[in-house]
SEGULO-687788 format. One record per atom (N, C-alpha, C): residue in one letter; x negated, y, z. Coordinates in Angstrom, 1 decimal. Layout:
N
- A / X / Y / Z .
...
This chain:
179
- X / 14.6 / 32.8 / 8.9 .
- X / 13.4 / 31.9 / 8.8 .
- X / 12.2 / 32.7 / 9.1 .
- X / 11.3 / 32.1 / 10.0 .
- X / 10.0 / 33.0 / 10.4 .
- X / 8.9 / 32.4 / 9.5 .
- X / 7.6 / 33.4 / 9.6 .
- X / 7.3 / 32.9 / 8.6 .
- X / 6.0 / 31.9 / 8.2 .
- X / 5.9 / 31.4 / 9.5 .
- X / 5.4 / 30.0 / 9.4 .
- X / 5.9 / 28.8 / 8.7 .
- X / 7.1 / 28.9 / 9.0 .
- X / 8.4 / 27.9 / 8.4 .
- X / 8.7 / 28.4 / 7.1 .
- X / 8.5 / 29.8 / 6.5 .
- X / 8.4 / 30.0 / 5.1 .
- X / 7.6 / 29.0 / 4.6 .
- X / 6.1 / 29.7 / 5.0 .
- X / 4.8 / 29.0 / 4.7 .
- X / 4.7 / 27.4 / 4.3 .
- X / 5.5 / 27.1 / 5.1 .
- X / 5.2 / 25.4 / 5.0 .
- X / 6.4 / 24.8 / 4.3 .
- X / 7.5 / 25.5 / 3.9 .
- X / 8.6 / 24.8 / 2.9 .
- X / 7.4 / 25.1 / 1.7 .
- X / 6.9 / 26.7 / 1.2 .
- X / 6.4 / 26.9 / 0.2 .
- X / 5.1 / 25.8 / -0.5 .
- X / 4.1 / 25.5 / 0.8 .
- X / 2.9 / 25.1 / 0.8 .
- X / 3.1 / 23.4 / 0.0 .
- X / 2.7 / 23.4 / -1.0 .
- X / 2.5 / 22.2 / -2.0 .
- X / 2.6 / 20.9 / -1.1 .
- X / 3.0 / 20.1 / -1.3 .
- X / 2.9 / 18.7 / -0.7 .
- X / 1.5 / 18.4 / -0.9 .
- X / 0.9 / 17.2 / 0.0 .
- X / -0.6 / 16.9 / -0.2 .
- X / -0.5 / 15.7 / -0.3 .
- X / -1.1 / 15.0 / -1.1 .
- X / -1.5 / 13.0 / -0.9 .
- X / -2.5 / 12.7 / 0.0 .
- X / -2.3 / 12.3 / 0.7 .
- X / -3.1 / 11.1 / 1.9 .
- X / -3.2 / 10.0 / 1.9 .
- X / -4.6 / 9.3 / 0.8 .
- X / -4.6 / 8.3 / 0.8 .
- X / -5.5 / 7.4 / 2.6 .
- X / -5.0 / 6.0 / 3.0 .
- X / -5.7 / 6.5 / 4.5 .
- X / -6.6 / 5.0 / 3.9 .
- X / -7.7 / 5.4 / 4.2 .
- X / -8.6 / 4.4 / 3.6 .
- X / -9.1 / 3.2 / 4.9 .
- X / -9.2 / 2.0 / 4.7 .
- X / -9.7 / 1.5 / 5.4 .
- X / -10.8 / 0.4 / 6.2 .
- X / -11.6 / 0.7 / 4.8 .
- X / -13.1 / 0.1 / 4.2 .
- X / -12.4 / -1.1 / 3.5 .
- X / -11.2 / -1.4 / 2.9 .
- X / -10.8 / -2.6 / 2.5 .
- X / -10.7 / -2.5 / 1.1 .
- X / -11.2 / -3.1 / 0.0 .
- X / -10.6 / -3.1 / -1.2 .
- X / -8.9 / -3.0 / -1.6 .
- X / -8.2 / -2.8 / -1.5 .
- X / -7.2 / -2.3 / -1.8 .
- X / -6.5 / -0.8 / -1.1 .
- X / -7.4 / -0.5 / 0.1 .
- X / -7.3 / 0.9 / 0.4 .
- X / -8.2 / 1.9 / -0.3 .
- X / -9.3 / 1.3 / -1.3 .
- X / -10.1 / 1.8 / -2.2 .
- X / -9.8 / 2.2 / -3.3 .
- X / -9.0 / 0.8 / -3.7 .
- X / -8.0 / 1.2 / -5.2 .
- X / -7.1 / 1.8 / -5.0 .
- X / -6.4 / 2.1 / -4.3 .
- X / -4.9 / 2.8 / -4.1 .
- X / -5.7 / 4.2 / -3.7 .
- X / -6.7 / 4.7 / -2.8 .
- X / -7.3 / 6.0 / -3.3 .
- X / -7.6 / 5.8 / -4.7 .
- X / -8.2 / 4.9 / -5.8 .
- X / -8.7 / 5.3 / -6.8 .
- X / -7.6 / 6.0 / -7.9 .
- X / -6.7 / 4.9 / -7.5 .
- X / -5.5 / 5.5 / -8.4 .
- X / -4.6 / 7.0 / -7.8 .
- X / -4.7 / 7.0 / -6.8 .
- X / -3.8 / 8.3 / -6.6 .
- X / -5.0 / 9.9 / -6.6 .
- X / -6.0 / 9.3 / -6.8 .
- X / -6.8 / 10.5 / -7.0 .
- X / -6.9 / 10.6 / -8.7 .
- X / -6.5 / 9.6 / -9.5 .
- X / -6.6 / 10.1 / -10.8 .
- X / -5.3 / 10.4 / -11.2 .
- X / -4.2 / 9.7 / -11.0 .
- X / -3.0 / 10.4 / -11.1 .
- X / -1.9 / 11.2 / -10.0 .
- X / -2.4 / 11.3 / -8.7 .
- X / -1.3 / 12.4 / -8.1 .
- X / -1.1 / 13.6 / -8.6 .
- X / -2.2 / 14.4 / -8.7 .
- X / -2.3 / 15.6 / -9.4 .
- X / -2.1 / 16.5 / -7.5 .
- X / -2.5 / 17.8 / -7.7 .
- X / -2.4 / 18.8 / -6.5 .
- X / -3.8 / 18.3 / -5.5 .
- X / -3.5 / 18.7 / -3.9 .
- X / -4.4 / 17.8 / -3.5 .
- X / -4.6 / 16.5 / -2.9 .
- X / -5.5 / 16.2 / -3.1 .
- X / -5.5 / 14.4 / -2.7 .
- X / -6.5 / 14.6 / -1.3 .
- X / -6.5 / 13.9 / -0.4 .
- X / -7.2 / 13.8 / 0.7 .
- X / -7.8 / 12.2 / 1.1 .
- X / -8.5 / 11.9 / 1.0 .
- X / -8.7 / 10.5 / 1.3 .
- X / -9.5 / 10.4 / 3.3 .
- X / -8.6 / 9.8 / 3.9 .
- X / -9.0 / 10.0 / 5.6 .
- X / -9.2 / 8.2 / 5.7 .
- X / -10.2 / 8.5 / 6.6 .
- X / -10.5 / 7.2 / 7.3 .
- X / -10.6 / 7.3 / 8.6 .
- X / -9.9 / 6.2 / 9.3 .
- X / -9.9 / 6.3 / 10.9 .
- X / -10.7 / 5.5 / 11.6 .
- X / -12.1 / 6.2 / 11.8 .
- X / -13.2 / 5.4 / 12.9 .
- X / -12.9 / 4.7 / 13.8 .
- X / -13.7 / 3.6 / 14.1 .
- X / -13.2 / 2.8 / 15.4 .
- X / -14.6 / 2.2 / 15.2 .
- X / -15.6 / 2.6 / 16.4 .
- X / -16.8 / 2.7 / 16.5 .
- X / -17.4 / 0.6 / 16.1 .
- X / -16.1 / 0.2 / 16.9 .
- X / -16.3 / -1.4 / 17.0 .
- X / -16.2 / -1.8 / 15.4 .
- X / -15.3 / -1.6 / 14.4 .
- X / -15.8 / -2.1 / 13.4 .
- X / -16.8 / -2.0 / 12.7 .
- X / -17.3 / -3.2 / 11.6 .
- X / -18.4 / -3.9 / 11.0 .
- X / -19.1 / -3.1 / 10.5 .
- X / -20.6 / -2.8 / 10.8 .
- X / -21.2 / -1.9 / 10.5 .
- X / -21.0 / -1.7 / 8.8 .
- X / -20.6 / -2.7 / 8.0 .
- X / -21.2 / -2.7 / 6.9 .
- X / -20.1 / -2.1 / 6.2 .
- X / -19.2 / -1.7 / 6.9 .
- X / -17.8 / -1.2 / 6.9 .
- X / -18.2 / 0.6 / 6.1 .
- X / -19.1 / 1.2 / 7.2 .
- X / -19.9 / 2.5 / 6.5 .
- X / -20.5 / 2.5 / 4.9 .
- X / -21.4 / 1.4 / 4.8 .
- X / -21.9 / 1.3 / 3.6 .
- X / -20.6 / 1.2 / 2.7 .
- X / -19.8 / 0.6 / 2.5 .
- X / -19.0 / 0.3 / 2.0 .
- X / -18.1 / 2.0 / 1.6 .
- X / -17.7 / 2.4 / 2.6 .
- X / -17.0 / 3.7 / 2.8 .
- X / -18.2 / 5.0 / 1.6 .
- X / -19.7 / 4.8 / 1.7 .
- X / -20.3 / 5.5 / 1.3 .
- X / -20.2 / 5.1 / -0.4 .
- X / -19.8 / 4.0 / -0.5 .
- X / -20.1 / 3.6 / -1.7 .
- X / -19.3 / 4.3 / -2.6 .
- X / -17.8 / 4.2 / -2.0 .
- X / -16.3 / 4.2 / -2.2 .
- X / -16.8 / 5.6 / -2.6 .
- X / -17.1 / 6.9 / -1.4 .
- X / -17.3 / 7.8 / -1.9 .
- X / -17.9 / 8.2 / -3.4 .
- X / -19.1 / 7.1 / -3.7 .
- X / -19.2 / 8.0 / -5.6 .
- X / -18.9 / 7.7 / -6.1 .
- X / -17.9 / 6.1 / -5.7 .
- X / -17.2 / 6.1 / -7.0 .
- X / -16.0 / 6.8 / -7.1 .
- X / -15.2 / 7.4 / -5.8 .
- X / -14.3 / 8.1 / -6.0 .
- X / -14.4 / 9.4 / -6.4 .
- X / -15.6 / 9.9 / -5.7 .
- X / -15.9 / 10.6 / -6.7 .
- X / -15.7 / 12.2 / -5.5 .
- X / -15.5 / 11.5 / -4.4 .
- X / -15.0 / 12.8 / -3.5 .
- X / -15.5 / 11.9 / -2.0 .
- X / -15.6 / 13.0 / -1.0 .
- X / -15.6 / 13.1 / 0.4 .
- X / -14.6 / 12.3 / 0.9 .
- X / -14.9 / 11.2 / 2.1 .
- X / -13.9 / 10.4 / 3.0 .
- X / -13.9 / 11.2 / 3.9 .
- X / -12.9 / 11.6 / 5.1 .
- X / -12.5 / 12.5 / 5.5 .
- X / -12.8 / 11.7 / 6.8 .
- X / -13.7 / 12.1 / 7.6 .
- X / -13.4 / 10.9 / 9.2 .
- X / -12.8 / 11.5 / 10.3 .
- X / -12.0 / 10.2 / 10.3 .
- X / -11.6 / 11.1 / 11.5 .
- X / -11.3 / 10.2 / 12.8 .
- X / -11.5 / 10.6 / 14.2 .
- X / -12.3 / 9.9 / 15.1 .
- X / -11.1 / 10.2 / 16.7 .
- X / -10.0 / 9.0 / 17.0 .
- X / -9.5 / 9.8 / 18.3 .
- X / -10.7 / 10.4 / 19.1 .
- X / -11.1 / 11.2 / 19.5 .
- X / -11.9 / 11.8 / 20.3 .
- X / -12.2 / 11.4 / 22.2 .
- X / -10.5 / 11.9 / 22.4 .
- X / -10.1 / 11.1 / 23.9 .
- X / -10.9 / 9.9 / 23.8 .
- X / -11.0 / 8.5 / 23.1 .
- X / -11.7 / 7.3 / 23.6 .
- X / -12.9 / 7.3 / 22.5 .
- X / -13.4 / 8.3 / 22.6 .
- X / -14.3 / 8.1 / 21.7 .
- X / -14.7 / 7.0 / 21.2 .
- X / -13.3 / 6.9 / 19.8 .
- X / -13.1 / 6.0 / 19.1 .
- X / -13.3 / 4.6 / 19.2 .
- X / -13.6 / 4.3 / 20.8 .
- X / -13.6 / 2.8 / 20.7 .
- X / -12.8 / 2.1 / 21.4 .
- X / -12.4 / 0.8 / 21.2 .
- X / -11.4 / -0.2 / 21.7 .
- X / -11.9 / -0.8 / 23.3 .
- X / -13.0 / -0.3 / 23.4 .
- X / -13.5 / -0.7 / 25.0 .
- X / -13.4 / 0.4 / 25.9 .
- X / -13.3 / 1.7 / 25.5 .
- X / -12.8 / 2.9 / 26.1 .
- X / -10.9 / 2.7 / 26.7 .
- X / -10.7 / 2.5 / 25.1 .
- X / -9.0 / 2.4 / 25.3 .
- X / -8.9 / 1.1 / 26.6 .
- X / -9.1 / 0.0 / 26.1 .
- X / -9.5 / -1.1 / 27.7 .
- X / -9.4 / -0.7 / 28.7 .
- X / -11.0 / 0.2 / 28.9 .
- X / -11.2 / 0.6 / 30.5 .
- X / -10.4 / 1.4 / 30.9 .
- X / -10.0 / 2.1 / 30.2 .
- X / -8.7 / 3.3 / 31.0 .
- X / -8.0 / 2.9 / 30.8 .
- X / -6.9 / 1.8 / 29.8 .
- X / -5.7 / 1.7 / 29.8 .
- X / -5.1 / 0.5 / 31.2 .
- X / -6.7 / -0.7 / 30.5 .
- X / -6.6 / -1.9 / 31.3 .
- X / -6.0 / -2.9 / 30.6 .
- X / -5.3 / -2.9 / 29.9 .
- X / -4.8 / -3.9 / 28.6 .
- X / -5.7 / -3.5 / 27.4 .
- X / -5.3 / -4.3 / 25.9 .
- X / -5.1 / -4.3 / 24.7 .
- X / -4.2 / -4.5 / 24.3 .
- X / -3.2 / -5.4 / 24.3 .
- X / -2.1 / -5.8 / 23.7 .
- X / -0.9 / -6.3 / 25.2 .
- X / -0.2 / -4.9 / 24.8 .
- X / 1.1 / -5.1 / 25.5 .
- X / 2.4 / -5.6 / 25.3 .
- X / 3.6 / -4.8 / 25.8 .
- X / 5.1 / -5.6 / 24.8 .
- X / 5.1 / -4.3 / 23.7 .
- X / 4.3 / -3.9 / 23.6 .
- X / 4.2 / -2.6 / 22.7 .
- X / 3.8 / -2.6 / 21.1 .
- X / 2.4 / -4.3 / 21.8 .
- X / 1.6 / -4.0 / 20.5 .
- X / 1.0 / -3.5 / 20.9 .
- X / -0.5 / -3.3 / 20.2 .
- X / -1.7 / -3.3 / 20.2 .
- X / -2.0 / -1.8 / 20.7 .
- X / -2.6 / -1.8 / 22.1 .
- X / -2.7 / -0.1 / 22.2 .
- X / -4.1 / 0.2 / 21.3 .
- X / -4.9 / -0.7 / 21.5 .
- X / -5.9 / 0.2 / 20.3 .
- X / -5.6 / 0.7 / 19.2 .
- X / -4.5 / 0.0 / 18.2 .
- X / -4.3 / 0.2 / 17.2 .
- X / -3.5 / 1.4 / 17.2 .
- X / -2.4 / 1.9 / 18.3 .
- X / -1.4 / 2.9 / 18.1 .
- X / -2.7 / 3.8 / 18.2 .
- X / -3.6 / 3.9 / 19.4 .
- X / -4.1 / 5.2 / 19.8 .
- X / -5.6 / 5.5 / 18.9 .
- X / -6.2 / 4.4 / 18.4 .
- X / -7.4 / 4.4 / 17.7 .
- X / -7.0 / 4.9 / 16.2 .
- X / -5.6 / 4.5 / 15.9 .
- X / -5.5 / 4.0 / 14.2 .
- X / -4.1 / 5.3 / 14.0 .
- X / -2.9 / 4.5 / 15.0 .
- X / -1.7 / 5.5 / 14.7 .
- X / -1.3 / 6.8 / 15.1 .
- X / -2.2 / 7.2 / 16.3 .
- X / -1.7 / 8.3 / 16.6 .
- X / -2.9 / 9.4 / 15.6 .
- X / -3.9 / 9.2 / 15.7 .
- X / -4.3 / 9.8 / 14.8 .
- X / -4.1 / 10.2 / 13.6 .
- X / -3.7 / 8.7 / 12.9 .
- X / -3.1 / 9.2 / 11.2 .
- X / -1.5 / 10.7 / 12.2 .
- X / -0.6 / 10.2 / 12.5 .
- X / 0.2 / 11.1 / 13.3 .
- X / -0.1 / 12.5 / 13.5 .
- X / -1.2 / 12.7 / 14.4 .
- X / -1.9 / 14.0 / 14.7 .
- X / -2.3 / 14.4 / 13.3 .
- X / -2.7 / 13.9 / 12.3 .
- X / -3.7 / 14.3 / 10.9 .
- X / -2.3 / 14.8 / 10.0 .
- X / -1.0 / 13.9 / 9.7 .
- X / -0.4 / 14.2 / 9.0 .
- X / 0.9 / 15.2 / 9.0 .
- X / 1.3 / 15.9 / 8.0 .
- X / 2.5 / 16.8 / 7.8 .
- X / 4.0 / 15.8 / 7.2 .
- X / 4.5 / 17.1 / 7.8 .
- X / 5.9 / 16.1 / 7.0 .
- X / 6.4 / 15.8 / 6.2 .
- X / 5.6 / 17.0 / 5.5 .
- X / 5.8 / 17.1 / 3.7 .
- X / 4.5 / 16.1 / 2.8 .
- X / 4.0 / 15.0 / 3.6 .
- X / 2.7 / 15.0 / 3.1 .
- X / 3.2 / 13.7 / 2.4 .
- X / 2.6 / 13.1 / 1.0 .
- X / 2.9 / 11.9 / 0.6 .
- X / 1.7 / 11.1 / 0.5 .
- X / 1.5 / 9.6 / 1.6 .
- X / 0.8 / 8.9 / 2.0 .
- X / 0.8 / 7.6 / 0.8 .
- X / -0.6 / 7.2 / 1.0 .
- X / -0.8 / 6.4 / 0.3 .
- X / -1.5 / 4.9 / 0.9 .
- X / -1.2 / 3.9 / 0.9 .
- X / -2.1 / 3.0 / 1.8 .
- X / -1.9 / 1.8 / 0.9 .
- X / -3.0 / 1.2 / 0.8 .
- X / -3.5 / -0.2 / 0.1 .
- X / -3.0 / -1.6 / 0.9 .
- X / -2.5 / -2.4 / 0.3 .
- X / -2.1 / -3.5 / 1.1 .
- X / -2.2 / -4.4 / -0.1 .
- X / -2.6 / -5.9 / 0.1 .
- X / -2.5 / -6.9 / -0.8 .
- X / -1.0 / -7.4 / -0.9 .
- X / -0.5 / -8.3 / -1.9 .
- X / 0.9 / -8.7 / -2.2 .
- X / 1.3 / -9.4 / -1.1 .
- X / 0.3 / -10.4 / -0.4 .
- X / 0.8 / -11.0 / 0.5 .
- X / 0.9 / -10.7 / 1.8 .
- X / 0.6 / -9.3 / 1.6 .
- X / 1.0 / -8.7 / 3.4 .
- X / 2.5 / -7.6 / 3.1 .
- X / 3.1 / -8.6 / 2.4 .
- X / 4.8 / -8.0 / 2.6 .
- X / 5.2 / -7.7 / 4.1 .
- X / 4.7 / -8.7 / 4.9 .
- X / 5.9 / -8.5 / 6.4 .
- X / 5.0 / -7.8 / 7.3 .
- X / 3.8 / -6.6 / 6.6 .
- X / 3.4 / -5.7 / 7.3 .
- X / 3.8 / -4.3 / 6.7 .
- X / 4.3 / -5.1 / 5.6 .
- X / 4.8 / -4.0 / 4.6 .
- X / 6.0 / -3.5 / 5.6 .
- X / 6.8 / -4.6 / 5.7 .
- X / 8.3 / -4.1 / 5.9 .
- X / 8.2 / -3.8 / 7.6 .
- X / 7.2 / -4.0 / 8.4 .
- X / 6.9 / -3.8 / 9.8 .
- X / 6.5 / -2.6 / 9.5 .
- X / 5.9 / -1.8 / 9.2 .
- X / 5.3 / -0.6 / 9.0 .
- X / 6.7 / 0.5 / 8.3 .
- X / 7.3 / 0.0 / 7.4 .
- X / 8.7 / 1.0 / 6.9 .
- X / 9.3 / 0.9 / 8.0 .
- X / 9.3 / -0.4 / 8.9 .
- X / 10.5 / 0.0 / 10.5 .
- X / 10.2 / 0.6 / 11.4 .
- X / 9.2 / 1.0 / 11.4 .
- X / 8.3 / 1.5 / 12.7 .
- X / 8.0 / 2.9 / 11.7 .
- X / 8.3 / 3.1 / 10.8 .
- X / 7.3 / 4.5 / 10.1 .
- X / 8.5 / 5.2 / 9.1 .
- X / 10.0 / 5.3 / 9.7 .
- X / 11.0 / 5.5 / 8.7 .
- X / 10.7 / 6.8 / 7.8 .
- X / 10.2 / 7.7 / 8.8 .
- X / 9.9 / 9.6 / 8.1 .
- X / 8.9 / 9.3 / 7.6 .
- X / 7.7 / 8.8 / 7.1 .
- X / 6.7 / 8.8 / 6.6 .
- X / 6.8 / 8.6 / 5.1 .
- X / 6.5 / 9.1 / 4.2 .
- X / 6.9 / 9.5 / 2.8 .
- X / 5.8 / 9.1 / 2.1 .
- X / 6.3 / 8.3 / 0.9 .
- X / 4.9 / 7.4 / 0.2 .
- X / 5.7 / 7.4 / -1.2 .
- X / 4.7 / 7.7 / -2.3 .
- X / 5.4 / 7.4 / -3.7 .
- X / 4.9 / 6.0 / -4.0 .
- X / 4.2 / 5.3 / -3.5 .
- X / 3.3 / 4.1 / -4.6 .
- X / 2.4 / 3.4 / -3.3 .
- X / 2.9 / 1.9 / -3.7 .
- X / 1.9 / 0.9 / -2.6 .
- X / 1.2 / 0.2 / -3.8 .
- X / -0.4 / 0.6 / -3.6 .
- X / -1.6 / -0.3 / -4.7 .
- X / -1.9 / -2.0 / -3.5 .
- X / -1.7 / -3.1 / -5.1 .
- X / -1.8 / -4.0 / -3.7 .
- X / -2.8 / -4.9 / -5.1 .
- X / -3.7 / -6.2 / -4.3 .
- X / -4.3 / -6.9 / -5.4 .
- X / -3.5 / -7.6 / -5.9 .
- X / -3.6 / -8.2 / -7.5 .
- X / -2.7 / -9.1 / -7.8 .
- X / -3.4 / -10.5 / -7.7 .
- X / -2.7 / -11.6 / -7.9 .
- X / -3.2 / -12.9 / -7.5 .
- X / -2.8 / -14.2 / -9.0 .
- X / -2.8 / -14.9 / -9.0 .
- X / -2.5 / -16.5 / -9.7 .
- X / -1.4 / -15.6 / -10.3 .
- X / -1.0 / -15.5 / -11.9 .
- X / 0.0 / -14.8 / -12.7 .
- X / 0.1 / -13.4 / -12.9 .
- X / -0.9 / -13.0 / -11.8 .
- X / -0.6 / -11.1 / -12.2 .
- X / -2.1 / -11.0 / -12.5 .
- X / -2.6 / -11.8 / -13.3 .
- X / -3.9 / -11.0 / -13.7 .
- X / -5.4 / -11.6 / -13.0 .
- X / -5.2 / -12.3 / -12.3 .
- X / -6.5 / -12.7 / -11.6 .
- X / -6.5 / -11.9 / -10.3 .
- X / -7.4 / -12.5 / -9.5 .
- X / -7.9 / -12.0 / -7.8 .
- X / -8.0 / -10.8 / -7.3 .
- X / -8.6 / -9.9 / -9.0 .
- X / -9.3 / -8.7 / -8.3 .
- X / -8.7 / -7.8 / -9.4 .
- X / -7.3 / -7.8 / -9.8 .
- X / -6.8 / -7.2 / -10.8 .
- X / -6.1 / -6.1 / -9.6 .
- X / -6.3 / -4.9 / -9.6 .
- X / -4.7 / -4.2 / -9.1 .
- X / -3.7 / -3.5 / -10.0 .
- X / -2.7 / -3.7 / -8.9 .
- X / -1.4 / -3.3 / -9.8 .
- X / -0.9 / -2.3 / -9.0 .
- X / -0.4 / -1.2 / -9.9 .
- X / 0.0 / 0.1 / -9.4 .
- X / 1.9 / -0.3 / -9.1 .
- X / 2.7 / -0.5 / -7.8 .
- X / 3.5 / -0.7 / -7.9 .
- X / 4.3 / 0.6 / -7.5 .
- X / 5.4 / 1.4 / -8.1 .
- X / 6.1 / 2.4 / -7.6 .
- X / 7.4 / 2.1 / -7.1 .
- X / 7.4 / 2.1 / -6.0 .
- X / 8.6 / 2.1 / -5.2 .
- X / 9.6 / 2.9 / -4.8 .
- X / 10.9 / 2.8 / -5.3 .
- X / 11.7 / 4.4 / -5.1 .
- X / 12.1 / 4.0 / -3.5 .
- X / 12.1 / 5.0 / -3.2 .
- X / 13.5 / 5.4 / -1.8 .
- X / 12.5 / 4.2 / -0.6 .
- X / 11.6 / 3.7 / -0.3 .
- X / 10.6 / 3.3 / 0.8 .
- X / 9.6 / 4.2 / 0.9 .
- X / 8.8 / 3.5 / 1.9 .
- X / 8.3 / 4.7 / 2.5 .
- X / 6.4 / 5.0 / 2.7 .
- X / 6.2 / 3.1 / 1.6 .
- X / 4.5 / 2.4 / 1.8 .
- X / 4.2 / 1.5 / 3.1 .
- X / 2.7 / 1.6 / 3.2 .
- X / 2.1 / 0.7 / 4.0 .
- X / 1.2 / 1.1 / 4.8 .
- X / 0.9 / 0.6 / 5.9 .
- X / 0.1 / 1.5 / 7.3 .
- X / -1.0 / 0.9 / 7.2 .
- X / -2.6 / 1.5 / 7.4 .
- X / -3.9 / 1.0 / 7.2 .
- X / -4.1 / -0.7 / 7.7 .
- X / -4.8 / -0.8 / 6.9 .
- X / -5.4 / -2.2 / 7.3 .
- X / -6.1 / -2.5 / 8.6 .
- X / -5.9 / -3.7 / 9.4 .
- X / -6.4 / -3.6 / 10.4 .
- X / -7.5 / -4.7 / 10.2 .
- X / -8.2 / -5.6 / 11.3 .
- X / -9.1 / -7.0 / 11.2 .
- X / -10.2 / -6.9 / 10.6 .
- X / -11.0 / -5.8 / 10.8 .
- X / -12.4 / -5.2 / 10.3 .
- X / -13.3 / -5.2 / 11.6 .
- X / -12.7 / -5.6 / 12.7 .
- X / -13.6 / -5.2 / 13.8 .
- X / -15.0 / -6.6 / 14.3 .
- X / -15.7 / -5.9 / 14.5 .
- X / -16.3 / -7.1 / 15.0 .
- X / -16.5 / -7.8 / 16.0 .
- X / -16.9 / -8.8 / 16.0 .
- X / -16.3 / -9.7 / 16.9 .
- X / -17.5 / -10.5 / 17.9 .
């Protein structure tokens, strides 16, 4: 074993919560910054086109979380969905959404380790992005999906910490862009 590959069995696992100016990518950083324990990283993936008010929001998050959002920006299209356009010439192929892979997924991709356990916010009722994202994201490693609860779990703006054994979480929120 050489000893880069030492290095990185030894080197602590890290939490990556991936924030996405959405309330429940806020609470799922809140909670895994108070209980993961080690380090926590909270990353956001710019995309120049979404809602300006998207930043304020992001600034806010910062004091109440109490730490730095981490930004991070594909560079190649400098981060906008009219870059990706002009050079690609689509948006949505039989692929799916090239903005989304190259603005949103390849970046989290390029950002993350293998050992790293991710964290992403999803509401109850985006189950079949839940289970779209575990089929498309099998190696990606998550202890806990924070989602809002609704009618019976507490009211609108209650969250609930759900722990999931043996899955894998949920991939940032998208539909913040402006229009």
């Amino acid at each position: 074993m050489n000893s880069a590959t030492h290095d990185a069995l030894m080197r602590p696992a890290r939490t990556v919560c991936w924030f996405s100016c959405g309330a429940p990518s806020a609470v799922a950083a809140k909670i895994a910054i108070e209980t993961a324990g080690g380090e926590v990283i909270v990353a956001y993936n710019h995309v120049i086109e979404e809602h300006p008010d998207n930043l304020r929001f992001l600034a806010d998050c910062e004091k109440w979380l109490g730490v730095k959002i981490l930004r991070l920006m594909n560079e190649e299209y400098d981060g906008s969905i009219y870059q990706v356009f002009s050079r690609r010439g689509y948006l949505v192929g039989p692929s799916g959404a090239s903005c989304t892979r190259l603005l949103k997924k390849k970046v989290r991709q390029d950002f993350e380790r293998p050992d790293d356990v991710q964290v992403f916010g999803y509401t109850v009722e985006e189950q079949r992005r839940v289970d779209n994202f575990i089929d498309a994201n099998f190696r990606v490693r998550s202890a806990a999906c924070v989602t809002a609860g609704h009618a019976g779990r507490g009211g609108p703006n209650s969250p609930i910490l759900a722990t999931l054994w043996g899955w894998h979480g949920v991939g940032p929120q998208s539909g913040n862009l402006r229009t």
